[in-house]
MIZA-611652 format. One record per residue (C-alpha): z negated, x, y negated. Coordinates in Angstrom, 2 decimals. Layout:
BEGIN
PT         z         x         y
PT         Z         X         Y
...
END
This chain:
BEGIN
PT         z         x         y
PT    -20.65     -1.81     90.66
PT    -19.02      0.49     93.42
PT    -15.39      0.18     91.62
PT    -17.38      1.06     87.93
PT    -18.94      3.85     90.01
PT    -15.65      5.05     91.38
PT    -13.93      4.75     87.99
PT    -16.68      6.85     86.81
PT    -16.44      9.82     89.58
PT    -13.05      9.88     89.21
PT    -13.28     10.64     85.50
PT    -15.95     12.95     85.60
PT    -13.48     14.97     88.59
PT    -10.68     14.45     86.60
PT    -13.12     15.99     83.31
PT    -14.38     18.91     85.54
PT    -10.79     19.86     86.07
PT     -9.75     19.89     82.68
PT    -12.55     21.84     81.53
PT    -11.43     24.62     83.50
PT     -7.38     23.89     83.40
PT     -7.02     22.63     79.76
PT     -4.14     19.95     79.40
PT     -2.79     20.86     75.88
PT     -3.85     19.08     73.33
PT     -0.53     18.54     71.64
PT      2.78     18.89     74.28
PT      3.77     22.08     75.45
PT      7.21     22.00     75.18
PT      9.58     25.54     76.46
PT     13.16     26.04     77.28
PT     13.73     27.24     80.80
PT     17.23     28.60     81.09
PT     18.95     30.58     84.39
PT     22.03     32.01     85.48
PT     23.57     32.41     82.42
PT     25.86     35.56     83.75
PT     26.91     37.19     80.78
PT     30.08     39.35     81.80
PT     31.78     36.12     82.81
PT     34.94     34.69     80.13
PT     32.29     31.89     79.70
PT     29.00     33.69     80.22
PT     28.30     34.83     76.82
PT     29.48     32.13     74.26
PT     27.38     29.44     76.91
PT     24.47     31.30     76.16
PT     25.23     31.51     72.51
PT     25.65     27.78     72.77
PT     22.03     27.42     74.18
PT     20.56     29.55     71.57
PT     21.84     27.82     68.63
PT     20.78     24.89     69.95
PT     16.76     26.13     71.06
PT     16.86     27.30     67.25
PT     17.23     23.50     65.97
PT     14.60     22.35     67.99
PT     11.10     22.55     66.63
PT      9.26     21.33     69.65
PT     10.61     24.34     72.17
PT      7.62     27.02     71.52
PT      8.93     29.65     73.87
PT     12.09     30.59     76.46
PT     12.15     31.26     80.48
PT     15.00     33.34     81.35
PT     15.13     33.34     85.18
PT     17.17     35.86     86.57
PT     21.15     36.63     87.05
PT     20.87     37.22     82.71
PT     24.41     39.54     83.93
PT     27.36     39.70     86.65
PT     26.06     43.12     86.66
PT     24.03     45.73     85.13
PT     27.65     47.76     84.23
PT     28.80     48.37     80.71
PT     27.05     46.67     78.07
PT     26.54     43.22     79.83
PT     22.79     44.03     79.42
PT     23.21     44.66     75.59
PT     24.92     41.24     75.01
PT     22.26     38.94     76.85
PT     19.94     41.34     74.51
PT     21.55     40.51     71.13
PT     22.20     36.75     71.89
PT     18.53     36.12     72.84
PT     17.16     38.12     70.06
PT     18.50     35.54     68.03
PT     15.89     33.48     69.14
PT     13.15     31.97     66.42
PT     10.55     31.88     69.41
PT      9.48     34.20     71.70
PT     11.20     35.00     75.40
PT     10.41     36.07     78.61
PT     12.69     37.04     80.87
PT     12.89     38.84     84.31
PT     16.38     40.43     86.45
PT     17.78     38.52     89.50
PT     19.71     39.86     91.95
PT     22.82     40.59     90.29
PT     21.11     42.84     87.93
PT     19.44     44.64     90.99
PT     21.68     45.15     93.35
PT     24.74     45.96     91.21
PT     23.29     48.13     88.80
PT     24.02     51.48     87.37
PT     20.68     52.28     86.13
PT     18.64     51.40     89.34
PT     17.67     48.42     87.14
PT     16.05     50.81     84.42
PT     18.21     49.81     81.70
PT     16.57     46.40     82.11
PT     13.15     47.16     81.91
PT     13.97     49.77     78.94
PT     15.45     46.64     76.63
PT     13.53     44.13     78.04
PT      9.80     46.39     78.12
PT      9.57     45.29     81.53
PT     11.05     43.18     84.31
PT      8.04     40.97     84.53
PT      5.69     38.93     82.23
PT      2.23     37.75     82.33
PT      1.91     35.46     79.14
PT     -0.22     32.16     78.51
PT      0.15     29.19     76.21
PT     -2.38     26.81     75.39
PT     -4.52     27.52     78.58
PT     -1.25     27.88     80.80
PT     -0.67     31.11     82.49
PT      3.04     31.78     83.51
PT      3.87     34.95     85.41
PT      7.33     35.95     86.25
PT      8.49     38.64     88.74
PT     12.05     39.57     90.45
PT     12.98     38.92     93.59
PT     15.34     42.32     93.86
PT     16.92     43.38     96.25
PT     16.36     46.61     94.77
PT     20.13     48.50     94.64
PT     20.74     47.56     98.35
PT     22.55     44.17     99.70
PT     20.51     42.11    101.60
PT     18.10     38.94    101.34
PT     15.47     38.72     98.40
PT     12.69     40.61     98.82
PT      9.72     40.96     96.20
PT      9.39     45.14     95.98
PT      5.93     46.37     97.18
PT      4.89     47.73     93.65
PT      5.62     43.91     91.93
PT      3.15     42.51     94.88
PT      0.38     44.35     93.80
PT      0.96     43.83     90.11
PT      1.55     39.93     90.71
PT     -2.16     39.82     92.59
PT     -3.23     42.26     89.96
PT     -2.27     40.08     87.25
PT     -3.65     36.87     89.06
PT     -7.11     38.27     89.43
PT     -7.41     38.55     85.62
PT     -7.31     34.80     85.29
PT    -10.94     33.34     84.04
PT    -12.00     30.98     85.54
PT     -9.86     31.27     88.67
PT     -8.96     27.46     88.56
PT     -6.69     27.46     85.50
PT     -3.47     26.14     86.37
PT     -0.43     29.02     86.93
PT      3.22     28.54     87.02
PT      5.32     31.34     88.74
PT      8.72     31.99     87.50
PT     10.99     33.85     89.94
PT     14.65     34.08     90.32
PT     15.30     33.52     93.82
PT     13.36     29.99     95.85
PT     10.38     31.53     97.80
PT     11.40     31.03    100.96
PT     13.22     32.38    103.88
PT     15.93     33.42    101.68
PT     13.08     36.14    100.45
PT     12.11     38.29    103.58
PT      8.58     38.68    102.70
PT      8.16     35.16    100.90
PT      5.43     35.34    103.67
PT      3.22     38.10    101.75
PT      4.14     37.08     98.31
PT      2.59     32.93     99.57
PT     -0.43     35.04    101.00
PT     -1.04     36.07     97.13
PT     -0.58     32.83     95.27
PT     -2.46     30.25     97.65
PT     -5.82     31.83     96.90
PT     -5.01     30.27     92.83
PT     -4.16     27.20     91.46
PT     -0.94     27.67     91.08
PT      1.39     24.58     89.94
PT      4.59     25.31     90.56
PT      7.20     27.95     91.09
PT     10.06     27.62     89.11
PT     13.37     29.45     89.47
PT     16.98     29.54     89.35
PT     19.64     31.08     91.50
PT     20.84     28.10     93.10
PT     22.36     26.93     89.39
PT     21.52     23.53     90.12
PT     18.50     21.34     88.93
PT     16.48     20.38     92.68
PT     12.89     19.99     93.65
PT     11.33     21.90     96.68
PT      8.54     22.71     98.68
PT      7.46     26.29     99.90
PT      5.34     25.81    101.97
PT      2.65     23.18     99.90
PT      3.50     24.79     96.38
PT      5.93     22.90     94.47
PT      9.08     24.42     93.21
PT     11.53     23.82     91.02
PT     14.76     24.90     90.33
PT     16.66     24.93     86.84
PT     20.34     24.49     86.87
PT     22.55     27.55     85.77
PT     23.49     27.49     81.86
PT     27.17     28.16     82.64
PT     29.90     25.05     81.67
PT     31.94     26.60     84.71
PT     32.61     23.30     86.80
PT     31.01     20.65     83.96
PT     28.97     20.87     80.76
PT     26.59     24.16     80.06
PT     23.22     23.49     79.68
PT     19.35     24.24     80.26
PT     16.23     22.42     80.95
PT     13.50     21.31     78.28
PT     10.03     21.35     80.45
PT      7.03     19.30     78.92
PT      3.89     19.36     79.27
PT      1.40     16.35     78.18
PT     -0.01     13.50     79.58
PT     -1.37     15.22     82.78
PT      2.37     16.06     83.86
PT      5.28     18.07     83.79
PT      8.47     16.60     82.66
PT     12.10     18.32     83.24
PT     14.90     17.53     81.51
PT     18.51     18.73     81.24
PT     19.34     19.60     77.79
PT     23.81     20.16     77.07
PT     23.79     21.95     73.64
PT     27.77     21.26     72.80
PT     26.42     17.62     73.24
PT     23.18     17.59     71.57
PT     22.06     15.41     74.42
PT     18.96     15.48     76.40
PT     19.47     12.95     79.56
PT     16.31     11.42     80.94
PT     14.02     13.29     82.75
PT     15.02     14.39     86.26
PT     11.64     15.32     87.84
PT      7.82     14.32     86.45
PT      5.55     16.04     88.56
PT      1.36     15.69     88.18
PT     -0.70     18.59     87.14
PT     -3.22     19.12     89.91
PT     -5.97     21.33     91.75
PT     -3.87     22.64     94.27
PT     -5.52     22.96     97.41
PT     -3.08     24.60    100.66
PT     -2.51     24.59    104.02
PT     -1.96     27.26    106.50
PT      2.04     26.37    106.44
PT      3.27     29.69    104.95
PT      2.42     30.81    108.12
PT      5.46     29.45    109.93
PT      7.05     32.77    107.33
PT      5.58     35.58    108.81
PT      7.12     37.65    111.07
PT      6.78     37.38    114.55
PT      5.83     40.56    116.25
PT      5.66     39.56    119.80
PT      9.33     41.09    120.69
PT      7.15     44.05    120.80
PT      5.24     43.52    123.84
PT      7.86     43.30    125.76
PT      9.00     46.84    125.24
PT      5.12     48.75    125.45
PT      6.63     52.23    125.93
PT      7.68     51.90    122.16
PT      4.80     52.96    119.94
PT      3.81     53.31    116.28
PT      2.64     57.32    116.24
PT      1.72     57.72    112.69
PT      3.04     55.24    109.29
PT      2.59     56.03    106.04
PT      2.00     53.84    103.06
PT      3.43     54.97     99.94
PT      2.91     51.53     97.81
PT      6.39     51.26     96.40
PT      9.50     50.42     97.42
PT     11.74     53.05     99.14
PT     15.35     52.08     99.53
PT     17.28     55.02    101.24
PT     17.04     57.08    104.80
PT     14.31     59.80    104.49
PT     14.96     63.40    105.87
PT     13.40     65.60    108.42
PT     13.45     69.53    108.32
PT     11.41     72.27    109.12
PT      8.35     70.15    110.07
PT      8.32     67.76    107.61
PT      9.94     63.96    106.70
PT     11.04     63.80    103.28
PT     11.69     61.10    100.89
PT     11.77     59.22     97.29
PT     10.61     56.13     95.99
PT     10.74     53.83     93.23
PT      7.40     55.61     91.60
PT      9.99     58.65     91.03
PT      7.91     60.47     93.42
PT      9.45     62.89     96.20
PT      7.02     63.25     99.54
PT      6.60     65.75    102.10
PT      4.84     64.32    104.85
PT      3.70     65.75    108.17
PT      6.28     65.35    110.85
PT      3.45     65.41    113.58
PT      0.53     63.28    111.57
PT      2.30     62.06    108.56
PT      0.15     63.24    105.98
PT      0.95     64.27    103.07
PT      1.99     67.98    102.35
PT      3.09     67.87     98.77
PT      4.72     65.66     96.01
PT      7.29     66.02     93.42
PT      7.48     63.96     90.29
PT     10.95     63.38     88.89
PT     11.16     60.63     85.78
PT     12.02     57.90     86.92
PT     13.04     55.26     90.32
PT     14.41     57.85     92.87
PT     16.62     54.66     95.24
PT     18.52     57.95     97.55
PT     18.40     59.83    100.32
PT     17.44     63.78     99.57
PT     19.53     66.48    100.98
PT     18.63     69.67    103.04
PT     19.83     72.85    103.43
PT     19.13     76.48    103.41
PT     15.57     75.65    102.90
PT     16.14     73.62     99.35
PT     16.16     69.94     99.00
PT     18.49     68.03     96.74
PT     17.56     64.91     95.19
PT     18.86     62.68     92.76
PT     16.63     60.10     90.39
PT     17.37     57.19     87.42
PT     16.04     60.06     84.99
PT     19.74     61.50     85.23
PT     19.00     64.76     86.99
PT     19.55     66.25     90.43
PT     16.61     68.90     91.53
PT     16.99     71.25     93.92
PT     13.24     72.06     95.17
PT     11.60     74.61     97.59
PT     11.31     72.83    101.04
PT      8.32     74.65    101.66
PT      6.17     73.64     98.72
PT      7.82     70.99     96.59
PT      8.36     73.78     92.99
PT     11.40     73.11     91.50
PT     13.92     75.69     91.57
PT     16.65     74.16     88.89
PT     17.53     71.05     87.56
PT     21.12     69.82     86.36
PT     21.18     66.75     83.82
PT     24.25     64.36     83.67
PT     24.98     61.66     81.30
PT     23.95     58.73     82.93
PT     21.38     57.46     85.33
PT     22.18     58.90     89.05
PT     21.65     56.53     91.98
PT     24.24     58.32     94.68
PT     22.92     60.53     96.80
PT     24.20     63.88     96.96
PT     25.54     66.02    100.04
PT     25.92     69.65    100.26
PT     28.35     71.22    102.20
PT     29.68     75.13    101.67
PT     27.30     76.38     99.10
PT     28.43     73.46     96.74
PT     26.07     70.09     96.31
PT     28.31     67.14     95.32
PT     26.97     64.14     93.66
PT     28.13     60.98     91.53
PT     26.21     59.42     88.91
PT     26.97     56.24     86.56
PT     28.71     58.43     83.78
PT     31.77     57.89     85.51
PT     32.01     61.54     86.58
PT     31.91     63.09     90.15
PT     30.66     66.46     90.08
PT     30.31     69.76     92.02
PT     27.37     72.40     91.49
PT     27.06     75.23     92.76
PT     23.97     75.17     95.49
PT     22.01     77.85     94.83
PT     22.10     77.83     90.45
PT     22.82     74.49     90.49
PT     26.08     75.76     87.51
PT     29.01     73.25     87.19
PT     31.76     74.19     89.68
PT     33.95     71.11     88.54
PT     33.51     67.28     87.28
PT     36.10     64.90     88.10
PT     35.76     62.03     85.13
PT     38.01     59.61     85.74
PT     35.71     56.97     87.87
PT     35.89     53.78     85.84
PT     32.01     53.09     86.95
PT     29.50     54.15     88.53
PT     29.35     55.99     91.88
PT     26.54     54.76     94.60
PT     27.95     55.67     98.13
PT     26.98     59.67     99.83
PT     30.27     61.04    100.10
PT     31.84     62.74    103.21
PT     33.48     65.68    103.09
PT     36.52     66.48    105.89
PT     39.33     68.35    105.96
PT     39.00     69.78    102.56
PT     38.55     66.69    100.56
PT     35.14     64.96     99.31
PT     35.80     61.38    100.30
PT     34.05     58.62     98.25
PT     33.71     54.71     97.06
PT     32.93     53.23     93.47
PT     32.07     50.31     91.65
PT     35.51     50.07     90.12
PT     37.24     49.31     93.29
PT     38.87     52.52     94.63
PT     37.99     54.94     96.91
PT     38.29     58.30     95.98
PT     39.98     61.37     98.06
PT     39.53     64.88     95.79
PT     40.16     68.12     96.83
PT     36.71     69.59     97.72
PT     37.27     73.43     96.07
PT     39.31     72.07     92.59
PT     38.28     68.62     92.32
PT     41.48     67.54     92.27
PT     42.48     63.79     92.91
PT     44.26     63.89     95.88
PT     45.15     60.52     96.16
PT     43.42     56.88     96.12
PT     42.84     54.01     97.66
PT     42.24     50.06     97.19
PT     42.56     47.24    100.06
PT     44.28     44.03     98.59
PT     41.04     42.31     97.60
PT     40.84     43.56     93.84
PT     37.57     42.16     92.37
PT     35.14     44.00     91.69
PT     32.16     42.95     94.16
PT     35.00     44.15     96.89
PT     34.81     47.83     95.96
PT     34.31     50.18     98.83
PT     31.24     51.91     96.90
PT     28.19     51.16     99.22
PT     29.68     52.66    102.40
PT     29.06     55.93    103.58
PT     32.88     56.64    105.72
PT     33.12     58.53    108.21
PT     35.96     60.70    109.85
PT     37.90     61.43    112.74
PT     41.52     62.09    114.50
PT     42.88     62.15    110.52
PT     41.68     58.56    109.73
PT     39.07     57.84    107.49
PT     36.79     54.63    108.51
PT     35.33     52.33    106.13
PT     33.95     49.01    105.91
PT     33.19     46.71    102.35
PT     32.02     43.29    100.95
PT     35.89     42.14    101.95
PT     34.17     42.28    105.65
PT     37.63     44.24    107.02
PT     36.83     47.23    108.84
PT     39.69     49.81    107.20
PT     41.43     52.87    109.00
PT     42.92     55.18    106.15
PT     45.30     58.42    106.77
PT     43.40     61.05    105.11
PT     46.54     63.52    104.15
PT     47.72     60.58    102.02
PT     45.09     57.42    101.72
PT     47.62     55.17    103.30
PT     46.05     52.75    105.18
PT     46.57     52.98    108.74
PT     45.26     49.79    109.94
PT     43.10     47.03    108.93
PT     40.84     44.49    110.76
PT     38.53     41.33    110.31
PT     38.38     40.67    114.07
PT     34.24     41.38    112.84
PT     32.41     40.50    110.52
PT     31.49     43.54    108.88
PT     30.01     44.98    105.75
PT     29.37     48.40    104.00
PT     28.08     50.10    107.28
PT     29.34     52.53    109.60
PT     28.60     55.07    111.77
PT     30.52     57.04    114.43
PT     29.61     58.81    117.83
PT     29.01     62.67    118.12
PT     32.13     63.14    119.85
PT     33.97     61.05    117.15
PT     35.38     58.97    119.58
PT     33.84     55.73    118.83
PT     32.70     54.10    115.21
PT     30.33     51.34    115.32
PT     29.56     48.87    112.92
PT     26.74     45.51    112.70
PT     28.82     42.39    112.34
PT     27.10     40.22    109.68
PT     25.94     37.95    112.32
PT     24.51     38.66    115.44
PT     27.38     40.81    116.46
PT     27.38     45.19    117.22
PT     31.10     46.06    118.03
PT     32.62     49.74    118.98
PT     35.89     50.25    117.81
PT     37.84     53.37    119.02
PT     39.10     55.71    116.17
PT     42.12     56.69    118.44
PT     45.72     55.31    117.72
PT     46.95     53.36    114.75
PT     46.20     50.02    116.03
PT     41.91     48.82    116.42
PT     41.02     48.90    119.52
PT     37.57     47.20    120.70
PT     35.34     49.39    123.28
PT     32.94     46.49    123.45
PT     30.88     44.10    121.53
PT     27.39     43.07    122.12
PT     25.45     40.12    120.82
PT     22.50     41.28    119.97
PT     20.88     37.99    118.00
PT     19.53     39.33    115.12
PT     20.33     36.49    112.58
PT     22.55     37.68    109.48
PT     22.62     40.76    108.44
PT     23.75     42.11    105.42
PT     21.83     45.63    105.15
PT     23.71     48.45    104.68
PT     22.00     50.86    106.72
PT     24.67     52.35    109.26
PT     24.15     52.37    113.47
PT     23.10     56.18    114.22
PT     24.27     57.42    117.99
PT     22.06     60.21    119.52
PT     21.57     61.46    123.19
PT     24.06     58.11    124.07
PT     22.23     56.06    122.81
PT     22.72     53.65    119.41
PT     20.24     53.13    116.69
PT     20.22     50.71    113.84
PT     17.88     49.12    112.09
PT     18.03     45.31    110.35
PT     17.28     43.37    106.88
PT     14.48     41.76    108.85
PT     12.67     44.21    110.09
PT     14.30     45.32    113.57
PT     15.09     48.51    115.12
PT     17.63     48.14    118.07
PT     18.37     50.47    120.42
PT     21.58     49.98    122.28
PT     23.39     52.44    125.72
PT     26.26     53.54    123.26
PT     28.56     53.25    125.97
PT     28.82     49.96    127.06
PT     26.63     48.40    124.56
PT     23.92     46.99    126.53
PT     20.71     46.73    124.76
PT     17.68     49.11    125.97
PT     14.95     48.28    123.28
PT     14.38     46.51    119.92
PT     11.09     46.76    118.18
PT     10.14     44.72    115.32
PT      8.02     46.81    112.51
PT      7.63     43.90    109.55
PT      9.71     41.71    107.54
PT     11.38     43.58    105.16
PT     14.77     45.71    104.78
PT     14.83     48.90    106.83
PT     16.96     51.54    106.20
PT     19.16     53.62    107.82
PT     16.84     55.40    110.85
PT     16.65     59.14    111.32
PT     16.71     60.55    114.70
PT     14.66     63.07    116.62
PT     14.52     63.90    120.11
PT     12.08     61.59    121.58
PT     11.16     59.54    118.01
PT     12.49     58.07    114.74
PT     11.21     58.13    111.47
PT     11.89     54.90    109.67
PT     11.63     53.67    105.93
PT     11.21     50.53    104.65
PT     11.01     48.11    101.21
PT      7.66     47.59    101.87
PT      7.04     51.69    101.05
PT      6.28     52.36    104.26
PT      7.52     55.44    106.91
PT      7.01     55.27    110.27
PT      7.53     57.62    112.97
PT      8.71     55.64    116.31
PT      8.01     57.73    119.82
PT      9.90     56.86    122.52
END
């Protein structure tokens, strides 16, 4: 009698479950490809390959794409993934990964324009799967899920009736500490019953854990290194089945993972993800004054004039904020993801936005005074120096207006990409990197190419396009994804000297006196480097543990002292001349960029969409 009662609990559990998470009647079969990186040789007949082969199936009923669609969003590697999966006789979803973010020309706007959006919310037969990208948004560094995709993933989850139906999460990158704020994004999900995250980007087939949700990993649909393929996910009986599909072959092999549908209840394990803010205690003289939350993602340095801190974000709005309170003082609108730093002078402000214009507003009340349009989406941030406000944009033209009418002074068009990096301008040339592997040296009154240059490694993910260089005793300093620190002769662009002694990676910056550059090794590591003589010579190093570091934001020296700021939420504050570290302050989890410095504070902005003014 017990085991009959038992038996009968159970099924009446196992019925109350159902009722609210319905197991499909018939099999829900879908095809769950990643990684398919068109813009490789093999890229785009693989995924041809794949699609052929989804259209001879009956049973697949829709198509995952998970991320890395593209090598890059460049040229018309978009438009190809596009056309391929259009060919398609059932729906897909699809969302970007990282190669589409970070090394994109559009500020990933071309995706969500072909696409309709770089996330999904769809359900099938009771199912609910919701996809959303991992970034990083236009700047190197870990994932990290953009502040305006958090609030539309909880958004989306709170429309699910009755809360209890089962979820699956698609995402490009594993949710873990590979994503910086995996921490907030777990905070979201655990409060549904979510079944399992599934995702590419490490283009094998694997099962994992983050933190007591289940994830799984599809393998990349590339024949690079063995057959292409994809995965053929199941469910029926109560379970999910995976199972590598090679289309060449017309094979499925036998199911790598089965995996129970279940009422997921969680643990407090996530926890072990969040950031630890106890660092600051130690240094109680640094304080918070004011932060500001702007709810989406901001991804350049903000400015600070005449009272007020300044700054875009991926809304396409431009802020004015209080310098003493941080509220707000007034708001631009511009048309689309602003990912740049504006510019100041003579009381304007320059800024550039993914809607193809540079505006030149009135500091004092936001009105815009002129506009100019280019060709292309612009996501370099512009510099004005001598009445003239130079600029680069993705329509493989460099261009100089004039300041104050914002007319065409000159366009130099012979960039074979897209331009990202703020230029520097010394000793009569505008000085600058792009995505097609050169850095560029014209003559800042003609536009004139005065010469260029290109270290040894010639790929394209080695361009010099990220860094911001900076000058002195007639060398030009650089660092880039080759992780060589680069002395070049600026009369000529021959390189002076060339060193990997550190690890370092698309940022510089350089003391007032222009005696010193400094640069954050990619682990752990600050070093000084003097910019005298043609050999490198080191002026110290410091280890300054802060884990790997891949953020481009550049070390700032002020009042002899250093400033930087880290991928995982740190500000550092270093004695600039021997290296020796006074402060650090931890402020969240997420990207920070480059800090701005007054004379007893910083203002500092962050992925998350926050600013926040640091007194010291």
């Amino acid at each position: 009698m017990k085991r009959f009662f038992t038996l009968f609990l159970s099924a009446v559990l196992l019925l109350s479950f159902f009722s609210c998470s319905p197991a499909p009647q018939q099999p829900l079969t879908f095809a769950f490809l990643a990684d398919t990186h068109i813009g490789t040789a093999i890229g785009a007949e693989d995924l041809r390959n794949s699609v052929r082969d989804i259209n001879r199936l009956e049973e697949i009923e829709f198509v995952i794409l998970a991320g890395d669609a593209t090598e890059y969003d460049l040229a018309g590697e978009l438009d190809t993934v596009k056309a391929i999966m259009d060919e398609l006789k059932v729906p897909y979803h699809i969302i970007p990964g990282n190669h589409e973010l970070k090394w994109s020309a559009s500020g990933g706007e071309k995706f969500r324009k072909l696409f309709g959006d770089d996330k999904f919310h769809v359900q099938y037969k009771g199912f609910h799967f919701i996809g959303v990208n991992q970034g990083p948004l236009m700047r190197m560094g870990e994932g990290f899920i953009a502040r305006e995709d958090l609030n539309w993933t909880e958004k989306q989850l709170k429309k699910i009736r009755p809360k209890s139906r089962p979820v699956f999460i698609v995402t490009h990158y594993p949710i873990d500490h590979t994503v910086t704020n995996s921490y907030d994004f777990l905070e979201i999900l655990k409060h549904y019953n979510v079944q399992a995250i599934l995702h590419g980007h490490g283009h094998g087939n694997r099962q994992n854990n983050y933190s007591d949700l289940r994830g799984i990993m599809g393998r990349s649909n590339l024949s690079r290194g063995g057959p292409g393929g994809y995965n053929i996910v199941t469910i029926a009986r109560d379970s999910i089945f995976w199972q590598e599909r090679r289309p060449v072959e017309k094979q499925n092999l036998k199911p790598w993972v089965q995996i129970p549908l279940i009422k997921n209840t969680y643990s407090d394990s996530h926890k072990e993800l969040k950031p630890d803010l106890s660092v600051n205690r130690e240094y109680p003289e640094i304080q918070e004054s004011w932060s500001f939350d702007s709810e989406y993602s901001i991804t350049a340095a903000a400015a600070v004039s005449g009272g007020m801190v300044l700054f875009g974000n991926r809304s396409g709005k431009i802020y004015a904020l209080s310098l003493d309170k941080g509220s707000v003082i007034w708001t631009f609108k511009t048309g689309g993801p602003v990912f740049t730093q504006p510019e100041i002078a003579d009381e304007r402000v320059y800024v550039t936005s993914t809607d193809s214009l540079l505006y030149c507003l009135d500091l004092k009340n936001g009105k815009k005074l002129w506009s100019y349009r280019s060709n292309a989406a612009i996501v370099a941030h512009p510099i004005v120096h001598r009445g003239k406000v130079y600029f680069g944009a993705s329509d493989g033209k460099f261009r100089a207006l004039d300041a104050e009418s914002g007319k065409l002074i000159w366009d130099f068009g012979k960039i074979n990409t897209y331009v990202e990096s703020k230029a520097l301008i010394a000793d009569g040339k505008v000085i600058f990197g792009a995505w097609d592997t050169y850095l560029y040296a014209l003559d800042a009154e003609t536009g004139r190419m005065e010469w260029r240059w290109r270290g040894p490694n010639t790929g394209l993910l080695y361009s010099p396009a990220v860094v911001h260089p900076v000058y002195a005793n007639g060398k030009v300093f650089i660092v880039a994804p080759d992780r060589v620190m680069t002395a070049i002769d600026i009369r000529n662009g021959k390189t002076v000297w060339r060193s990997d002694q550190f690890r370092v990676r698309e940022n510089i910056g350089i003391s007032k006196d222009g005696s010193t550059v400094y640069a954050k090794n990619m682990w752990d590591i600050v070093c000084a480097i003097s910019t005298e003589g043609d050999n490198p010579e080191t002026v110290w190093s410091t280890m300054a543990n802060y884990g790997f570091e891949i953020d481009p934001s550049w070390p700032v020296e002020s009042d002899g002292n250093l400033y930087f700021s880290t991928q995982f939420g740190y500000v550092f504050c270093l004695d600039a001349e021997d290296g020796e570290i006074e402060w650090k302050q931890r402020l969240g989890g997420n990207l920070l960029n480059t800090p701005v410095l007054l004379d007893d504070a910083m203002i500092v902005t962050g992925m998350d969409g926050r600013v926040v003014k640091l007194t010291f």
